[in-house]
N, C-alpha and C positions, 0 to 999 in steps of 0.2 A: 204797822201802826195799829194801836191796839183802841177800836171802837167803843165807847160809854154806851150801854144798854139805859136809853132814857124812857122817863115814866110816861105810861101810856093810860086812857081813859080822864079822867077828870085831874087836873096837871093845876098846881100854884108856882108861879114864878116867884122868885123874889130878886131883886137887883138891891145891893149898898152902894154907899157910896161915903168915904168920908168927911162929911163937916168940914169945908175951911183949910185943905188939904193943901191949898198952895201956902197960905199964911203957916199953916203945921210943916211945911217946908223950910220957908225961910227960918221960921225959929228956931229946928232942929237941926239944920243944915245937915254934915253928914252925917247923922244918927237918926235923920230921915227914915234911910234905909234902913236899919235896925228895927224902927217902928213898924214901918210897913211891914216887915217880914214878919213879925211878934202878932199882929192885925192878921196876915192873912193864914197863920198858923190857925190862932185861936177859929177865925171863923169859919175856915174848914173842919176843924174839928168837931163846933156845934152843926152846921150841917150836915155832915155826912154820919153825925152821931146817929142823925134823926132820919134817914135816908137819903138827904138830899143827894141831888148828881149838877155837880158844877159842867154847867154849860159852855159859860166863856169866862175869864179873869183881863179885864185891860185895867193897866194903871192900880188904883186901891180900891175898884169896883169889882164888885160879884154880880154873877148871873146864873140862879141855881135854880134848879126844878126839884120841885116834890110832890108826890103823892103815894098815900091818901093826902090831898092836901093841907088837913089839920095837922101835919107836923110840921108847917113851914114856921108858925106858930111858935111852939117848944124849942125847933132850934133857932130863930130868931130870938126867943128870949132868953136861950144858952148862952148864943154869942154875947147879948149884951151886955148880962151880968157879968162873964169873962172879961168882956174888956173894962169894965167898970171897974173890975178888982184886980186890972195889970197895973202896975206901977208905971 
């Protein structure tokens, strides 16, 4: 098993979570899954653009660490305009 090398010295967490995720259930029924995967594409993308090191993933919740911590910043506001602009 191959160990994440996580950031040491002055560490920002940042945890998601989405909005309304059981009602975004029932509405999407199977294409749920499709979303969430489309979600958790995009959000690793901004994170780990910007250094982040995903810590744990349960459910459509993130748990990611960065530092210097001003980039948790940049890729939280990568992610969001990304998802803003997913169909």
């Amino acid at each position: 098993m191959c160990m994440r090398q996580l950031p040491e010295g002055t560490v920002t967490f940042v945890f998601t979570d989405i909005e309304g995720s059981t009602r975004l259930l029932r509405t999407l029924g199977n294409h749920y899954r499709d979303a969430l995967e489309d979600q958790r594409t995009i959000l690793r993308d901004a994170f780990t653009s910007h250094g982040g090191v995903e810590v744990d993933t349960q459910g459509d919740a993130f748990f990611v660490a960065f530092s210097p911590p001003e980039r948790h910043c940049k890729a939280a506001i990568r992610g969001q305009r990304a998802l803003a602009e997913h169909p």
